[in-house]
N, C-alpha and C positions, 0 to 999 in steps of 0.2 A: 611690675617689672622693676626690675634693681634700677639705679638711679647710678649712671656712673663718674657722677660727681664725690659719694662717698664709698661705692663696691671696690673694696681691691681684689676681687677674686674673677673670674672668666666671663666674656659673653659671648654671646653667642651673634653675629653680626652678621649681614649681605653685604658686599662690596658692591658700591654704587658706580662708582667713579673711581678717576684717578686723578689725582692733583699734579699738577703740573708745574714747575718743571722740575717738583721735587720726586716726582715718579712714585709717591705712597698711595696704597688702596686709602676709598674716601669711603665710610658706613656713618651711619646715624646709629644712635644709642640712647634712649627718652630723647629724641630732639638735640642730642647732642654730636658734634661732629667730631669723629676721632679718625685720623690718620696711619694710618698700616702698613709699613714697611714690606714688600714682599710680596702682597695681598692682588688678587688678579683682577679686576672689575667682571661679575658675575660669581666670583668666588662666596661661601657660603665659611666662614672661620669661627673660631674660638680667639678670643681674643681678649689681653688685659691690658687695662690701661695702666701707662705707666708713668704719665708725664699731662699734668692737666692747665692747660690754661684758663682768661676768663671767655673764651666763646671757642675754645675745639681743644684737643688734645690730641696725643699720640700714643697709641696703642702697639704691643708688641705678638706678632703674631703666635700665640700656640697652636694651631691646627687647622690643616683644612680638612672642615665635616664634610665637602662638596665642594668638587674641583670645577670651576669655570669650564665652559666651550672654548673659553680663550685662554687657558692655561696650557703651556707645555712645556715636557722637562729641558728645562736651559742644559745642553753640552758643554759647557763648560765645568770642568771639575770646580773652577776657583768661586763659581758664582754667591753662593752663602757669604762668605769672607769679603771680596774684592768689589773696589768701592766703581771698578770701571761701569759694568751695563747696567744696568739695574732696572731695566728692560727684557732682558732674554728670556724671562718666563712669560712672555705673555705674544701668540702668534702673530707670524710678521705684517699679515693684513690688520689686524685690531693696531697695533700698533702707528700703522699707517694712518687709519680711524682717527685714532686718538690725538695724533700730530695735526692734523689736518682743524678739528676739532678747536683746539688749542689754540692753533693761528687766527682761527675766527674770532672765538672769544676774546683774545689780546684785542684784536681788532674793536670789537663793539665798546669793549669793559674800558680798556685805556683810552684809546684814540677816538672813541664817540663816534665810529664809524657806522653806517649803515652799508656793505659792500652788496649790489645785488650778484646775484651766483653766477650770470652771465660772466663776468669778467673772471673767476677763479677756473685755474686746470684743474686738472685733477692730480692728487701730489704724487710723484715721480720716485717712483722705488729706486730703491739703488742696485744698480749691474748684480751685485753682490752683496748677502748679506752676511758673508762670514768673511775673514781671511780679506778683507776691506781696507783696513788702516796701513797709510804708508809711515807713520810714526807713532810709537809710543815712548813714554816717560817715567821711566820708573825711579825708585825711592833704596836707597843703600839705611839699612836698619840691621837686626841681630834678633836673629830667633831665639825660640824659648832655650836654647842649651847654649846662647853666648854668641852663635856663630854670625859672622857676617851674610848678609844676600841681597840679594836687590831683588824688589816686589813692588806689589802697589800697595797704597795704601788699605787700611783694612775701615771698615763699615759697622759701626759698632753697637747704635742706637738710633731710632727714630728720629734724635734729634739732629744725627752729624755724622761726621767721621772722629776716628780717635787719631790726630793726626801724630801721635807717636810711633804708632803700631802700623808693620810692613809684612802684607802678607806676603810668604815665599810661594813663587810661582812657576810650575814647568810648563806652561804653555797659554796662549793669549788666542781665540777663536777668532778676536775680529783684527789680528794684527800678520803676524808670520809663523810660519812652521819652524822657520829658524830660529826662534827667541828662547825655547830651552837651551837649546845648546850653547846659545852664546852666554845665557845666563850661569853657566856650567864653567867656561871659562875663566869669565870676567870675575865669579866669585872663586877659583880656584885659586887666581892670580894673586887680587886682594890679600886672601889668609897667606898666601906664602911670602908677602910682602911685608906682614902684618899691621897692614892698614885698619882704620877703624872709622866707622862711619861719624856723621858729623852730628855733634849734639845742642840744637839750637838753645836750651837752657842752659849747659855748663858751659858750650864756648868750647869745647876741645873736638877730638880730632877732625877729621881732612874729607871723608867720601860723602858725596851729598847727590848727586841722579845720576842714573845710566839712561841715557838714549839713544834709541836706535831708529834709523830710518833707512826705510825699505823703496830704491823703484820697482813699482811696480811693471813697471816696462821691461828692465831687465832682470832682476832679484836681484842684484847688487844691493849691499847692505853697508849705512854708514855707522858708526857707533861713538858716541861723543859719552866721555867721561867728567860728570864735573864735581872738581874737589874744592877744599878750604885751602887758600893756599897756595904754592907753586910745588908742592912737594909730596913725592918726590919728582927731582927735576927732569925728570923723562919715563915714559913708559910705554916707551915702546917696544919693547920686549912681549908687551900686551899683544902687540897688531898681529907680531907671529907665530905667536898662540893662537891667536883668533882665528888667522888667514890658513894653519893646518888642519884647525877641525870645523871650520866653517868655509869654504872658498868663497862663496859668496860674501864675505865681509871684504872690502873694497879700500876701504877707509877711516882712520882711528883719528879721533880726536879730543882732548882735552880742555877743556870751559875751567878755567879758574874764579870763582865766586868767593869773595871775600866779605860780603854786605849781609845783612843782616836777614830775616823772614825765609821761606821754601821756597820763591821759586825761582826758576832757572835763569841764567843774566851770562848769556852768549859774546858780551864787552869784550873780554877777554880770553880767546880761545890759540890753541898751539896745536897745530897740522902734527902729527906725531906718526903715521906713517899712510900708504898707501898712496891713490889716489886725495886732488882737493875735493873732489864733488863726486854726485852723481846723476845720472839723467831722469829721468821722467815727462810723459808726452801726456798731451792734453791737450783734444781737438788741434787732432793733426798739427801743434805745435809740441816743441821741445823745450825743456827747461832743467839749466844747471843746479843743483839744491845742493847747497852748503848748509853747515850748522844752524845757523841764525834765520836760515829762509823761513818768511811766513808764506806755504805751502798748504794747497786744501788736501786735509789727510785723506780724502776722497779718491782717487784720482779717475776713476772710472763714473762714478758720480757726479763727481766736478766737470768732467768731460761734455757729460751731456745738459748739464748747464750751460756751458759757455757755449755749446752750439745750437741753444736756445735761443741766447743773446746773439747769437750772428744768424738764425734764422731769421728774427724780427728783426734787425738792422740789414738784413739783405735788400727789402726794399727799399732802404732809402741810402741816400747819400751825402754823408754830414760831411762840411767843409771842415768842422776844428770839432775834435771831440777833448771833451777835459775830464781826466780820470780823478777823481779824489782817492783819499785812502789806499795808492793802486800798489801797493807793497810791491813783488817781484812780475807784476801789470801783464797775469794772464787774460783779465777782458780787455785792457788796453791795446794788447798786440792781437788778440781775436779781434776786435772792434775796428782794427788798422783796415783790413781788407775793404770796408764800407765808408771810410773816410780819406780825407786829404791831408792831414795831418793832426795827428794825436799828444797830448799834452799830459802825461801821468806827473802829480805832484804828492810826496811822503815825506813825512817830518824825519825818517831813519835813514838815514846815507846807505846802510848798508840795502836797504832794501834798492834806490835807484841804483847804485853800483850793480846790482842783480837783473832790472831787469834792462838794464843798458844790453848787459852784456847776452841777455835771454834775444833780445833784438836782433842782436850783430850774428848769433849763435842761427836762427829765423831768418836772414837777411832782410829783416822790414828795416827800411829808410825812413817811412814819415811818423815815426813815434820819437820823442823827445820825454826825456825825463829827469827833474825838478826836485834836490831835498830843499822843504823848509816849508815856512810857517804857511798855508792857503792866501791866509791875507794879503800876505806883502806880496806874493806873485801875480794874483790878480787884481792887485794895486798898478801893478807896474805899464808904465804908458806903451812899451813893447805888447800886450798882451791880447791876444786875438781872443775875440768875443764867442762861444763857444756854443753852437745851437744842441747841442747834446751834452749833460752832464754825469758824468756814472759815478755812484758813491760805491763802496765796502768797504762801512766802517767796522772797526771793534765792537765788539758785545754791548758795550754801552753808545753806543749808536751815533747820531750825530749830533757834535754838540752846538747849543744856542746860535752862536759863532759862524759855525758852518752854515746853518739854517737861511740865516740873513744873507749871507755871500753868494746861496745856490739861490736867492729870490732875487738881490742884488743883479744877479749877471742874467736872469730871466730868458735859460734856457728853453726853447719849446720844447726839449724831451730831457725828460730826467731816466735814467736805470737804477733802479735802489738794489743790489743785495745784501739781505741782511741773514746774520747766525742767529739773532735774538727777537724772538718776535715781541714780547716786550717794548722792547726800544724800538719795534720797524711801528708797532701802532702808535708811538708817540708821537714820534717822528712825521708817519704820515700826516697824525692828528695837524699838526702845526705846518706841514706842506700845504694840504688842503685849504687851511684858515689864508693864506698866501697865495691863493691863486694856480695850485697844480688839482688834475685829477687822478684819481688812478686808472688806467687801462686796462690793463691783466694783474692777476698776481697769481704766481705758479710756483706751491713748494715744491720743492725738492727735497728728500731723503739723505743724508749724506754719510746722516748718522745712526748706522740701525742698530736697535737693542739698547740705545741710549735717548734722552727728553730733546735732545739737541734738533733744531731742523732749521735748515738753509731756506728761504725766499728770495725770488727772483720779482721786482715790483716794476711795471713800464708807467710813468706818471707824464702827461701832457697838461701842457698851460690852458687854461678855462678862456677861452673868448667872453671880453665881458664888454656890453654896450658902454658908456660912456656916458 
């Protein structure tokens, strides 16, 4: 057998696996582990390697000799190119398989957990697996003839993305039917402005993402434009383009980013026409979403999460519940109905300003909401003692800080949701070592055709003799 530490020519491989959460097919080749961009787990490929480290490489797929039972053709025209799903060749049960699979292994691998199966659901499809996303984020870049467009980014190697390169896109399966056309628009408007996209090497000109978000509730569509710059000083000329050939476009807004790196900094934005918001429901509650809301792209999926979390809290009845992380505090106001009063605390103003107003919007009265540091508020000698504590943190999970603070205040019930199972086994790892256990944990789907997947964790404090 060739040896594909020095063959540079084809092999012939099985896909075993799928590595996670970078979504490449896993084969062995003499004992060697190479990685496959594309590759289906059951697939049978041609494959060269193209990139060798000292214990796996990454292989570039040339063929499939033998199409997996789990393979099928992605509908999306963009799929080859576009760096979003990179899931959608492979059916939506394996896929499920595979997540589900993934959360255990984080579990055992990071957190040294031994979970018995009793306590896991079974993981929770999503309502929908197309035509799903209440936002996406796209990239202002310049096709191969010069022209400006707004795409995603393009997927170029085993190893990454080419994060120069913007593919041009008419249409997005897990997001809106409307996103051609407003991309139709938006790029029509640009060229006759002669705007030019922004170049994070040379430092010139001004267009840097187009986002759009969608309720799901109504099809009302918001679209935030963000440039280098203030300039030009208005554009709203844009909104009544938009609002003739789209009606469903509601709301136009401009994000001004002046700082350095790609990604999007909502600091400073300018209302430039329409509507400020728009709605979106989520377990029989309602919620205003402005630019900067951190909102589950989910909404029909998020839905039946949070009436998870008020399933399980229907039997009981917590005097003080305390939200961490609770951005625009949709488990905080689900969670209200089973409590006496509720405490969401966010280090982002903007997000308490949101869900104040989600509250008032709601009429719930006994939710209360807190920007600033965790520490200092449950420092403070006002601060009721909280038998319930619900986290949802960031991808990078809870830090050390927080850890101490949630054993400190030694809630009997903790709620963990987490986007990163990574950080929820760490996490748990170090809850457990302190005295919590876990009860249930039940993935949720939220994200289909992508590595992404939501957990729902219920942890209770350990009775321990003395």
């Amino acid at each position: 057998m060739m040896n594909p530490r020095s063959d540079m020519g084809h092999n012939i491989a099985t896909i075993t696996d799928i590595a996670m959460p970078g979504d490449a097919g896993v084969a062995k080749i003499d004992n060697f582990v190479v990685f496959i961009p594309g590759a289906v787990p059951g697939d049978r490929v041609a494959v060269r390697i193209i990139k060798r480290e000292k214990r796996f490489g990454y292989g570039e797929l040339i063929a499939i000799e033998e199409a997996s039972p789990h393979r099928v053709h992605p509908p999306c025209p963009h799929f080859d190119h576009c760096g979003g799903c990179t899931m959608q060749s492979i059916r939506y049960a394996k896929q499920l398989e595979i997540k589900a699979s993934y959360l255990r292994q984080c579990l055992k691998r990071i957190g040294g957990l031994s979970i018995p199966d009793s306590i896991f659901d079974p993981i929770t499809p999503s309502p929908h697996v197309f035509w799903y996303r209440s936002k996406i984020e796209l990239s202002f870049g310049n096709d191969r003839s010069g022209r400006v467009i707004a795409g995603m980014r393009e997927t170029t190697s085993p190893a990454g993305f080419n994060a120069s390169a913007v593919v041009p896109v008419s249409e997005c399966a897990i997001f809106s039917r409307a996103l051609g056309k407003i991309i139709e628009v938006v790029e029509d408007y640009v060229h006759s402005e002669g705007l030019f996209p922004y170049d994070e090497q040379k430092k010139n000109g001004i267009l840097r993402h187009l986002v759009l978000r969608e309720s799901k509730a109504s099809g009302k569509l918001m679209v935030i434009v963000e440039t280098k710059g203030a300039v030009p000083p208005s554009i709203s000329e844009l909104y009544y383009n938009l609002k003739r050939e789209v009606p469903e476009v509601t709301s136009l807004y401009r994000a001004v980013n002046n700082r350095a790196g790609s990604y999007i900094d909502y600091s400073q934005t300018r209302h430039e026409g329409g509507d400020l918001y728009i709605e979106e429901s989520l377990a029989g509650l309602t919620f205003r979403v402005y630019p900067a809301s951190f909102f589950q792209p989910n909404p029909a999926g998020a839905s039946l999460l949070y009436e998870k979390i008020n399933t399980i809290a229907s039997g009981e009845k917590y005097r003080n519940v305390l939200g961490l992380y609770c951005g625009m505090a949709p488990i905080e106001l689900t969670l209200s109905r089973n409590a006496q009063s509720v405490l969401g605390i966010d280090s982002a103003k903007d997000n308490i300003d949101n869900a104040r107003e989600n509250a008032m919007v709601n009429g719930i009265t006994n939710c209360t909401f807190t920007a600033g540091r965790v520490e200092d508020i449950v420092l403070d000698r006002g601060f009721k003692k909280p038998d319930l504590v619900v986290v949802d943190p960031p991808r990078s999970g809870i830090s050390p800080k927080g850890i101490d603070i949630i054993t400190k205040l030694k809630p009997a019930s903790l709620i963990y949701v987490s986007c990163n199972p990574s950080t929820l086994a760490r996490d748990l790892g170090r809850l457990v070592s302190r005295g919590y256990s876990p009860e249930r944990i039940a993935p949720f789907d939220l994200f289909p055709h992508t590595s992404h997947l939501e957990t729902l964790v219920i942890l209770k404090t350990v009775n321990r003799k003395s």
